[in-house]
C-alpha positions in Angstrom: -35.6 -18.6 40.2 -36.7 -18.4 36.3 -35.6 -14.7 36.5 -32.6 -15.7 37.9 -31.1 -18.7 35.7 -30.5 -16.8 32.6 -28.1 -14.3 34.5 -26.8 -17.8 36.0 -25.9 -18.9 32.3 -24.7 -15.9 31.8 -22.3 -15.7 34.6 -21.3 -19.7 33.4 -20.6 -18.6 30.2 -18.5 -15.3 30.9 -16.4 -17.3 33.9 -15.6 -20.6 31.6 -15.0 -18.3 28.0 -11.0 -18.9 27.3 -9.0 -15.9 27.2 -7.4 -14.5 23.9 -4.7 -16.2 22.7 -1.4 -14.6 22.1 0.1 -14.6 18.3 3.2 -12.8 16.9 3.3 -11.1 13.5 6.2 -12.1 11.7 7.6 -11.1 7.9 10.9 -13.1 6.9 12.4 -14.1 3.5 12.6 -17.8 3.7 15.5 -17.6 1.0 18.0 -17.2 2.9 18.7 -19.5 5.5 20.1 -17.1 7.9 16.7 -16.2 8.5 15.0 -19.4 9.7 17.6 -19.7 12.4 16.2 -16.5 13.7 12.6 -17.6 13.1 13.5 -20.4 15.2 14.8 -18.1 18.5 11.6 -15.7 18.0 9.5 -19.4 18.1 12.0 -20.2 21.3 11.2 -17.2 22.9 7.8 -16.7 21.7 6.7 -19.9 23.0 8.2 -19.0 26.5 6.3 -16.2 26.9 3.1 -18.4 25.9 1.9 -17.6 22.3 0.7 -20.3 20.5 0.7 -18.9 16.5 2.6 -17.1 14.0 1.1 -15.3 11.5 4.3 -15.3 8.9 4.5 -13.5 5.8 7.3 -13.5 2.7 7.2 -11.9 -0.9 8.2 -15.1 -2.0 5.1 -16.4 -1.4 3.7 -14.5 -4.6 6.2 -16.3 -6.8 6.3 -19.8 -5.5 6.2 -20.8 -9.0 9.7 -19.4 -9.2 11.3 -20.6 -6.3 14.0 -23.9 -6.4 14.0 -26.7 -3.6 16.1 -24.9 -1.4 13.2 -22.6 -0.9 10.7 -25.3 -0.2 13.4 -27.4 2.3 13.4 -24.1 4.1 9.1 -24.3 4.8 10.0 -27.6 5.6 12.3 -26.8 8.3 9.9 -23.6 9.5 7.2 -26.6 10.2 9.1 -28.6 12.1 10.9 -26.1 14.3 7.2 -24.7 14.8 5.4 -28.4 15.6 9.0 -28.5 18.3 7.6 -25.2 19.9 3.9 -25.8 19.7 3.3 -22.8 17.4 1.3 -22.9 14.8 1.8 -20.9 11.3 -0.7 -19.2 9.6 0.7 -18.4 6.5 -0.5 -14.8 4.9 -1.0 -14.4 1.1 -3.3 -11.7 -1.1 -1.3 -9.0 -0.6 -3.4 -6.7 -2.0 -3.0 -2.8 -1.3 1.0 -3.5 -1.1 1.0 -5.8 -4.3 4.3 -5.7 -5.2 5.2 -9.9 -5.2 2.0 -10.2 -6.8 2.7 -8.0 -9.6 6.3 -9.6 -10.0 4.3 -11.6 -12.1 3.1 -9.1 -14.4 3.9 -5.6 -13.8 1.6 -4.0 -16.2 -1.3 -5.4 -14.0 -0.8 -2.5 -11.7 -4.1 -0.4 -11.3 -3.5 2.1 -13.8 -4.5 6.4 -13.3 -5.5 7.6 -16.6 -3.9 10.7 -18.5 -6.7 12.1 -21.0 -5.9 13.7 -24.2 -2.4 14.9 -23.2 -1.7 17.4 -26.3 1.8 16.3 -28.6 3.6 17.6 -31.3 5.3 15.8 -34.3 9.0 17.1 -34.8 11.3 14.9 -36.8 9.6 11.5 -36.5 9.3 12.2 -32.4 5.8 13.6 -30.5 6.8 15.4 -28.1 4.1 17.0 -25.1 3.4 20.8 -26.4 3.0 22.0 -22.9 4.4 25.2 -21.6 7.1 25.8 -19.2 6.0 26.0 -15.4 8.5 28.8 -13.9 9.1 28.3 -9.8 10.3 31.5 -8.5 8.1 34.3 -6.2 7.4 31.7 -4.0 3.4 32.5 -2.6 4.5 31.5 1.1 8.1 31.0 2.8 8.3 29.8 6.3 9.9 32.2 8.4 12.1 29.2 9.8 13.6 29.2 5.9 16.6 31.4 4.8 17.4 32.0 1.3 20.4 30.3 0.0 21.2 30.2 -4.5 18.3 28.8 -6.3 16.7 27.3 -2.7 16.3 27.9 1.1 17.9 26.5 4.2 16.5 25.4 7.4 18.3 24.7 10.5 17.1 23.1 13.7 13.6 23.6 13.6 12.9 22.4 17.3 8.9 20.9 15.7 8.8 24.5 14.0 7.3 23.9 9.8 10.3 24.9 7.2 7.7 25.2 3.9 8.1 27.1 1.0 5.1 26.9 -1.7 3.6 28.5 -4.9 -0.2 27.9 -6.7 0.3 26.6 -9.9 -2.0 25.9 -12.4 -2.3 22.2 -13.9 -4.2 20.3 -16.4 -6.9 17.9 -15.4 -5.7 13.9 -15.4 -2.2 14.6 -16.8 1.1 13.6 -15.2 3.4 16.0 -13.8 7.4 15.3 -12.8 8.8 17.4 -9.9 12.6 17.6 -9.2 14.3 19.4 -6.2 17.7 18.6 -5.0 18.2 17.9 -1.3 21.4 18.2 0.9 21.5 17.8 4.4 23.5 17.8 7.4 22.5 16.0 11.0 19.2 16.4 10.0 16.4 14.9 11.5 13.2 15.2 10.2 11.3 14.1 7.2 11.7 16.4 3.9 8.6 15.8 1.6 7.2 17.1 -1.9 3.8 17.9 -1.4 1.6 18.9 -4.3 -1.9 19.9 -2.8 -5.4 20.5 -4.0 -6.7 23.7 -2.9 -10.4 23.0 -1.9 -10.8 20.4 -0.4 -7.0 20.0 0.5 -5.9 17.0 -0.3 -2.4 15.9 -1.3 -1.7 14.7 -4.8 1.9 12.5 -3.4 2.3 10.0 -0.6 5.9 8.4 -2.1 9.0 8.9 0.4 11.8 10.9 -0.9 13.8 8.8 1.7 16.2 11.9 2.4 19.2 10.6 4.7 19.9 12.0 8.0 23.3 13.8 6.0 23.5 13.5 2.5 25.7 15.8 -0.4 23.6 17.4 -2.7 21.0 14.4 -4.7 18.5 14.9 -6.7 15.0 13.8 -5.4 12.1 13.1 -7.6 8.2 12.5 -7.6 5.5 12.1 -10.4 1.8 12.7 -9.4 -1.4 12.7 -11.4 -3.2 16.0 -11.3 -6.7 14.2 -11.1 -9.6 16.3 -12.5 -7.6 19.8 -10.4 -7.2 23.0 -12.1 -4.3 24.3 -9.9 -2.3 22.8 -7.1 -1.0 24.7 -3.8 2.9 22.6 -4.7 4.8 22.6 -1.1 8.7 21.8 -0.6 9.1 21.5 3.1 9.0 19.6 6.7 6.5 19.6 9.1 8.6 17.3 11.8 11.8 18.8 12.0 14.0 19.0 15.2 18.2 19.2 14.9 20.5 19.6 12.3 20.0 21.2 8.3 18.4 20.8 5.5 18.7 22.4 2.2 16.5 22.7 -1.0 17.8 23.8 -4.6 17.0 23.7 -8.0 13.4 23.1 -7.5 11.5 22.1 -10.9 7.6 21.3 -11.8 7.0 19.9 -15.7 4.5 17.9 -17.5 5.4 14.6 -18.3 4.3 11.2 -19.7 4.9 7.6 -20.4 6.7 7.1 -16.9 5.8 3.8 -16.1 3.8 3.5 -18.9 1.2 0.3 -18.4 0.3 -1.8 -21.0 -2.6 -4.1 -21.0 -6.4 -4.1 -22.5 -7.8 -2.8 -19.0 -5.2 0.1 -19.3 -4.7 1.0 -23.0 -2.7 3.5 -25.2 -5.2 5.8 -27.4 -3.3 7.6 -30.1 -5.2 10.1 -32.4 -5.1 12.9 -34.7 -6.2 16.1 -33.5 -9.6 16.0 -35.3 -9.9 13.1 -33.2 -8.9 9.9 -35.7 -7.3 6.8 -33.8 -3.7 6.3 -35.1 -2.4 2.0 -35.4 0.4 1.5 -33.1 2.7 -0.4 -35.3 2.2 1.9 -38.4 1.5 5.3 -37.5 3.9 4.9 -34.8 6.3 2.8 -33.1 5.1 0.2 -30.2 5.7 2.3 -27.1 7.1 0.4 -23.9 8.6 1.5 -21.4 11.2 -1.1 -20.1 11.4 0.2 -16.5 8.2 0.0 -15.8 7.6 -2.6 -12.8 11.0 -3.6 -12.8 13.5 -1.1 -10.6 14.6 -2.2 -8.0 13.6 -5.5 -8.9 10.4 -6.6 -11.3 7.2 -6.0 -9.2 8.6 -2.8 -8.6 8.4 0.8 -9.8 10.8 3.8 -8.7 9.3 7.1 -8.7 11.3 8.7 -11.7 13.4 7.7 -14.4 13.5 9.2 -17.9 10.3 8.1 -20.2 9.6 6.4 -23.4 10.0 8.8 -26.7 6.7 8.6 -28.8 8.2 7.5 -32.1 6.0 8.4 -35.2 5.8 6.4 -38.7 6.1 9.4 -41.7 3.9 11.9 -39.9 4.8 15.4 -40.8 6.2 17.7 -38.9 3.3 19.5 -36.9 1.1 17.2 -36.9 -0.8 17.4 -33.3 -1.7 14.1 -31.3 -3.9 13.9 -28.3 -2.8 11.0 -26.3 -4.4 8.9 -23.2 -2.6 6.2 -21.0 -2.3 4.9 -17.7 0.4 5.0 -15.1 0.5 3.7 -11.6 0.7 5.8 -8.2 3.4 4.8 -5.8 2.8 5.2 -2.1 4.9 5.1 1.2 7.6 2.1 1.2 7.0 1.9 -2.3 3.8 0.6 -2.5 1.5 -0.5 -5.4 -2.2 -1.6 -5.7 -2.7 -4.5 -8.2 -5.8 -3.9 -9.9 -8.1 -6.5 -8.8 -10.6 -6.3 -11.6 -8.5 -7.1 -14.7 -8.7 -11.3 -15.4 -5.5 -11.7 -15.2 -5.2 -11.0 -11.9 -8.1 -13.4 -10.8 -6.0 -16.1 -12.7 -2.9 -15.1 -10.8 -4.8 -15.0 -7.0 -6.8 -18.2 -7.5 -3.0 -19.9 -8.3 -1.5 -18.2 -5.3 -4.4 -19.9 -3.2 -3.3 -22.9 -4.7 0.4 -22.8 -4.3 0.5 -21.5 -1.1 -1.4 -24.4 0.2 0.6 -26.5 -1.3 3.5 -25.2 0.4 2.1 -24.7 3.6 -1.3 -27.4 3.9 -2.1 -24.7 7.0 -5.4 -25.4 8.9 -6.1 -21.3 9.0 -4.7 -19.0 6.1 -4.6 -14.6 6.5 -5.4 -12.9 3.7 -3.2 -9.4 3.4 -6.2 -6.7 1.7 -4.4 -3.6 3.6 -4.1 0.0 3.0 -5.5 -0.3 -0.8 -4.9 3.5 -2.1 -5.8 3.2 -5.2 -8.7 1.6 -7.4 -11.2 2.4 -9.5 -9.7 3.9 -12.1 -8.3 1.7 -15.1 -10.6 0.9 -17.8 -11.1 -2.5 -16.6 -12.0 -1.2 -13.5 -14.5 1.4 -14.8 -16.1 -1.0 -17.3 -17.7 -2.9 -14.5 -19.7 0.1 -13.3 -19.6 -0.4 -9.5 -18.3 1.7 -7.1 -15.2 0.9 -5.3 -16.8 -1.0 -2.6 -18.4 -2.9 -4.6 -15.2 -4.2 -6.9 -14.0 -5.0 -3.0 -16.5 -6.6 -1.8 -16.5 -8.8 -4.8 -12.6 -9.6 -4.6 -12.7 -11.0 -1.3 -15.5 -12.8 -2.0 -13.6 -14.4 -4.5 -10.8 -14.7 -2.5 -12.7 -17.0 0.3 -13.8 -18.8 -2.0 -10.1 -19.8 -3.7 -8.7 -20.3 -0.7 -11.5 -22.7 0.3 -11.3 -24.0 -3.1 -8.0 -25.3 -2.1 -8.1 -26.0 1.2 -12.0 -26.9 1.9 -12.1 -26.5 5.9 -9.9 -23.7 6.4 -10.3 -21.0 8.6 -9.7 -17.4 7.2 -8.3 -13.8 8.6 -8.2 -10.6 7.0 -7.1 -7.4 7.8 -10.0 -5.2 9.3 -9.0 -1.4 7.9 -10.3 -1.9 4.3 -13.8 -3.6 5.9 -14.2 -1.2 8.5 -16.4 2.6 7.8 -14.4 3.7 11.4 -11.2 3.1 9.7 -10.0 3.0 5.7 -13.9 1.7 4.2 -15.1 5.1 3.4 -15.2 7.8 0.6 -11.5 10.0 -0.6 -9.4 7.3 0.5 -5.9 8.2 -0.9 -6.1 7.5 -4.7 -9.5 5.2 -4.2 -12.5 6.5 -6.6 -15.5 7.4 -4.9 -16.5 5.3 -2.0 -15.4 2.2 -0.5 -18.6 1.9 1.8 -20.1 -1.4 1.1 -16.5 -3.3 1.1 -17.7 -5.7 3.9 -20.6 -6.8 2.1 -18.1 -9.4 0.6 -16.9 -10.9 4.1 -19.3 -13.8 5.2 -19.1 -14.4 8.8 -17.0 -17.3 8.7 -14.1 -14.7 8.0 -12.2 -13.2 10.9 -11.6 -10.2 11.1 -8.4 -8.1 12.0 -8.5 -4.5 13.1 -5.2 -2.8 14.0 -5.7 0.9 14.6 -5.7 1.1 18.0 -7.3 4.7 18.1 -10.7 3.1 16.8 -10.2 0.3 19.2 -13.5 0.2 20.9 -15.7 1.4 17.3 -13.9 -1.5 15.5 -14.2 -4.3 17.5 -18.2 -2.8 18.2 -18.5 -3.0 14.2 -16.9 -6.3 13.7 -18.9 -8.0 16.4 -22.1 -6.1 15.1 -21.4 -7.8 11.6 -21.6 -11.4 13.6 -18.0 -11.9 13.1 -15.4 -13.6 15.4 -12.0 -11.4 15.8 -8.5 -11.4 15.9 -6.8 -7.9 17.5 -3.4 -6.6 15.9 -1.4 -4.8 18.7 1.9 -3.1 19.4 3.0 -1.8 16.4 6.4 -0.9 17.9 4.7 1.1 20.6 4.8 0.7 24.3 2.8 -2.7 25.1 0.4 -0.5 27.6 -0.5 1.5 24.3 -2.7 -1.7 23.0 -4.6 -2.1 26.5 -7.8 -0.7 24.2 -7.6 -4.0 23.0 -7.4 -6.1 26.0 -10.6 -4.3 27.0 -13.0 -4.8 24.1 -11.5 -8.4 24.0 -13.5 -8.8 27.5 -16.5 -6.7 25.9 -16.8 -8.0 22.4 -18.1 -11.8 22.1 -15.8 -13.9 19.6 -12.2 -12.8 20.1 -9.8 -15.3 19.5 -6.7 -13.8 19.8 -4.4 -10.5 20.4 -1.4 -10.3 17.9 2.1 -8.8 18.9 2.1 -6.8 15.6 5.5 -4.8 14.6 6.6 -3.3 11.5 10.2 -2.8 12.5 11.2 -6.1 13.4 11.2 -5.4 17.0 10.4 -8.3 19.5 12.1 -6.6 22.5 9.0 -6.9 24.2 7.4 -9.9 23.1 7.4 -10.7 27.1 6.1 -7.3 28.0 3.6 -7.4 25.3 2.3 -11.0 26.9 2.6 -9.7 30.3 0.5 -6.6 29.8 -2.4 -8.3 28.2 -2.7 -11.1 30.8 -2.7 -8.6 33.0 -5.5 -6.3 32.0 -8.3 -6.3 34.6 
């Protein structure tokens, strides 16, 4: 009987252990009211189906300080239509990794790439980059799929065959480069990129969309990448997913550039100086450079990937004169995507207010903090001051993080995304733009935090990491995929101790099957 009542406990335990809840992922813009009368259906519906939380996101949560009473009346109708349905919100804030709403309050706080010692010219009070002409023609590979049209190639219903054309071209270390190509298509469908590769290890220098329509008239499409400490680049025009219809590329152009979306802070400075190495005084050896667009196309918060720089304007330097300058620019990745740089002290200032504000707003019983797909850091002087590897300056952020939101709201319960936490997912070395190695990240998690993991490919790994950590779990599903494609989840929900919940997760905006999604996982065995 002794050997026995352990297992009995056991068997207690498992049968009287509550099943995961259900949540719904849901990002709205509380702005306008149109959309809290469709918050209100999902809610409707939602509740139906039997979930009991919303985990509900909005830009305009990283400028509260901004927004009039309208916006505010609307939180106050999202409450009470969700106490009516017995949902509860969770409200999401720290969007760090896509950092857009945060940096609406300062652009220049983006993490900055550096540019060293790009070479310039004095001609007529204007430096100008002495670089020399990068000619694109005897193209080193040509799909056979392509056929050559004026200046370009055409490609027509590729069926999932490649339609690339590339050269090697050599590049200077940490400079920035601008490459132009216009696009026209016709019923095409497929996704034209601008892909500027390393050689050894290959690894790609550009992850911005050119966001080609399916038919378009001729446009010119842009990107600007950093060539990193690389000597030469393997630079690709092409499609690796076509199917139907045609594409065309023409006028294809590579140049060194600078100043395009120039940052300007202490953590990311301007360095001006002679050739023989003197520091020239912004202000009297030459004009203050800013560059207005910076952080503020579409909208401030937000960079596009090309517009025409900043000229360098000099102070009665003669003609000749050589300059080596050093500056920062950001990296944009898909959707447009920017990483705040999360050691400057600006920022803290900025996050610990957000904690506070968003509280204010919401006086939630459980918060979500949004660290997610952070491509770049490391790499800003105020960043590289600190000396610590990139796990390291995460691990201390969301320490700090924790600790603001429970500043504000002392008996919370916290969430965060699992990706940048998790070695089996993003928490490892050469991710995207990140310096070095973000092993360590989950040192700054303490195991009151719960955990999110979403890729559903590392399912089983995941939630075995998490729960090896002694941390309770929450597990993002769906993603605008059949519902039976998250059953990985359902099952190390029954394996893993300390799951609270399975979230209906979509990007699209797609709660067709919200139902389904509920169904499925009840129904796991």
């Amino acid at each position: 009987m002794k050997k026995l009542f352990p297992l009995l406990i056991c068997s207690l335990a498992l049968r009287a252990a509550e099943p995961p809840a259900l949540w719904v992922y849901y990002s709205t813009n509380l702005l306008v009211d149109e959309n809290v009368t469709k918050l209100e259906a999902r809610m409707k519906e939602a509740a139906a189906a039997g979930y009991s939380a919303f985990t509900l996101t909005d830009s305009k949560f990283g400028k509260l300080g901004e927004m009039d009473k309208h916006y505010f009346d609307n939180i106050a109708k999202v409450k009470r239509i969700a106490a009516e349905n017995n949902i509860e919100i969770i409200p999401m804030l720290y969007p760090i990794g896509w950092s857009e709403s945060l940096l609406w309050n300062d652009p220049n706080l983006a993490e900055g790439i550096p540019v060293r010692e790009a070479p310039f010219v004095v001609r007529g009070n204007v430096a100008m980059l002495e670089t020399a002409p990068i000619p694109l023609d005897r193209w080193g590979w040509v799909d056979e799929t392509m056929t050559p049209i004026e200046n370009g190639f055409r490609c027509t219903d590729l069926n999932g065959r490649n339609g690339r054309f590339n050269k090697r071209i050599k590049v200077n270390p940490f400079r920035q480069y601008h490459v132009s190509v216009d696009i026209r298509t016709e019923n095409f469908r497929g996704t034209p990129e601008i892909k500027p590769l390393t050689p050894d290890p290959m690894r790609t220098l550009n992850h911005a969309d050119l966001k080609v329509k399916p038919t378009q008239d001729w446009i010119t499409h842009h990107i600007i990448f950093n060539s990193f400490d690389n000597t030469e680049i393997l630079l690709y025009f092409g499609v690796w997913d076509g199917t139907t219809g045609t594409l065309e590329w023409r006028n294809p152009k590579i140049e060194e550039t600078a100043f395009v979306n120039l940052l300007r802070r202490d953590g990311a400075p301007l360095t001006v100086t002679s050739a023989d190495g003197k520091p020239l005084v912004e202000g009297h050896d030459f004009e203050p450079l800013v560059d207005p667009l910076s952080g503020r196309v579409p909208w401030k918060g937000d960079f596009d990937l090309y517009h025409e720089p900043p000229e360098l304007r000099t102070k009665n330097l003669p003609d000749g004169t050589r300059l080596n300058v050093s500056f920062y620019h950001p990296l944009i990745c898909y959707g447009g995507s920017v990483m705040i740089c999360i050691s400057d002290p600006k920022t803290e200032d900025i996050l610990r207010d957000h904690a506070r504000r968003v509280h204010a707003a919401w006086g939630a019983k459980r918060y979500f903090m949004s660290h997610d797909e952070i491509r770049a850091l490391n790499w800003d002087k105020s960043c590289m001051d600190r000396n610590l590897t990139s796990g390291e300056i995460l691990a201390d952020n969301i320490a700090k993080c924790a600790a603001w939101i429970r500043e504000a709201a002392p008996d919370t319960e916290i969430y965060v995304w699992g990706d940048m936490f998790d070695p089996n997912h993003n928490a490892h070395k050469d991710y995207y733009f990140v310096r070095g190695d973000l092993a360590g990240s989950w040192k700054g998690l303490d195991k009151r935090i719960i955990a999110v993991p979403w890729a559903v490919e590392f399912a089983d790994k995941s939630a075995a990491w998490f729960s090896g950590l002694g941390m309770r779990m929450v597990l993002a599903g769906y993603y605008d995929s059949p519902p039976a494609r998250s059953l990985p989840w359902a099952e190390a929900a029954k394996k893993y101790p300390g799951v609270q919940a399975i979230m209906y997760t979509t990007w699209q905006e797609n709660f067709t099957d919200l139902k389904a999604f509920a169904e499925t996982i009840r129904s796991a065995k």
